[in-house]
C-alpha angles and dihedrals in degrees: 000000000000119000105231119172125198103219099185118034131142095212091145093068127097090265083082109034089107101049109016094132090045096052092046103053082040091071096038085063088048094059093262097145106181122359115211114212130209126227120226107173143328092279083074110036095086090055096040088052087046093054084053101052099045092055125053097207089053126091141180131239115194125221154107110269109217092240086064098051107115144158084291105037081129088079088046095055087043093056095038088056083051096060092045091055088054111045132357122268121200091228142346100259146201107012134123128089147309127214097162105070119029132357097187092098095038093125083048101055094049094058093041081056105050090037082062097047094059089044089053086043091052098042093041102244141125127256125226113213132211114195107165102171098354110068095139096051089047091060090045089063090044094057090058085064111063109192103033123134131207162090144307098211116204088007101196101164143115131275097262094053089050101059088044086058093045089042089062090045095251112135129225130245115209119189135172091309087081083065094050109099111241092029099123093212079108093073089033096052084042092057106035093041110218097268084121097028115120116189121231148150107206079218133229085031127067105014114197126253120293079036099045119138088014123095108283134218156183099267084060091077093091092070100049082051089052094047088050098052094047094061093042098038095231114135107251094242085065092048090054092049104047089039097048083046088050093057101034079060095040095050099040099255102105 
């Protein structure tokens, strides 16, 4: 069987309170090895730590997603550097910004950002990025950390943009959007390979086609992975193998 692994679900959140168990061991039968999960605030924190603790292939990243950054994320980073402190964490994740939903914490978010860069710098970890609406400033403040490694998660940008990100050693996560007609990820995955592609659902959001629309979930990886081999031509054993390498690597489990 072919080792997957899901870099970036939310499998801690209510989505899943009634078949956690189920849609793990779902995606165990269907070759998903370990699931990363990604932290958003501290209203999560407790159930994401919990998940952890209750499955052995899933493990906890620790950040301040930029849809939580506020008028008080201070209490937030302060929090964040507490737990790290305390226990290990794979990545600091998600962080970034968000141009989509809301502007009125820009300012915010970029500090929040930079704050957690230099957490994930001075406690030797990636970061995983989220940049809905503001690749390009993401990358700008990217540019400021030399040395950082990381990834672009849900990378749904042009070319141009992927080669800058490659260019800094970051990786990309791509995700079901490669699946969505009119994405664009087809020509980008065509150009950049996959040598720095890590697979991953951001479950229970963007299911891939035939799932779209629908909750999605870790066993899902499979299709994103067969989407993936058909446009670069590539059978799908090898895309499990170079992309679960990428992000034993990535995470520090390799």
């Amino acid at each position: 069987m072919i080792h997957f692994i899901d870099s970036h679900a939310h499998i801690y959140l209510p989505e899943f309170d009634a078949d956690r168990f189920q849609i793990i061991a779902g995606a165990r039968e269907r070759g998903v090895k370990e699931i990363f999960m990604p932290a958003i605030d501290a209203s999560t924190h407790q159930a994401m730590m919990q998940v952890e603790l209750e499955f052995e292939d899933c493990y906890a990243m620790m950040g301040l997603h930029p849809c939580s950054v506020g008028a008080g994320f201070e209490k937030e980073l302060e929090l964040i550097e507490n737990y790290l402190q305390q226990r290990s964490f794979v990545a600091i994740g998600e962080i970034g910004l968000d141009l989509f939903w809301d502007k009125t914490f820009i300012v915010q978010q970029h500090e929040a950002f930079r704050q957690q860069v230099k957490l994930a710098l001075a406690y030797n970890l990636p970061v995983v990025i989220h940049s809905r609406n503001a690749i390009d400033e993401c990358i700008e403040v990217i540019k400021e950390f030399p040395g950082v490694r990381g990834v672009f998660h849900c990378f749904s940008g042009n070319i141009e943009q992927a080669m800058s990100i490659l260019d800094m050693g970051l990786m990309l996560g791509i995700g079901g959007v490669v699946s969505f007609k009119n994405a664009g990820l087809d020509k980008v995955i065509a150009e950049t390979g996959i040598s720095r592609v890590i697979l991953e659902t951001d479950a229970p959001y963007l299911a891939p086609v035939p799932f779209r629309g629908k909750r999605n979930e870790p066993a899902y990886i499979e299709h994103i992975a067969q989407k993936i081999a058909g446009i670069i031509e590539m059978p799908v054993e090898e895309v499990g193998k170079l992309t679960t390498s990428n992000a034993l690597k990535l995470f520090n489990k390799a």
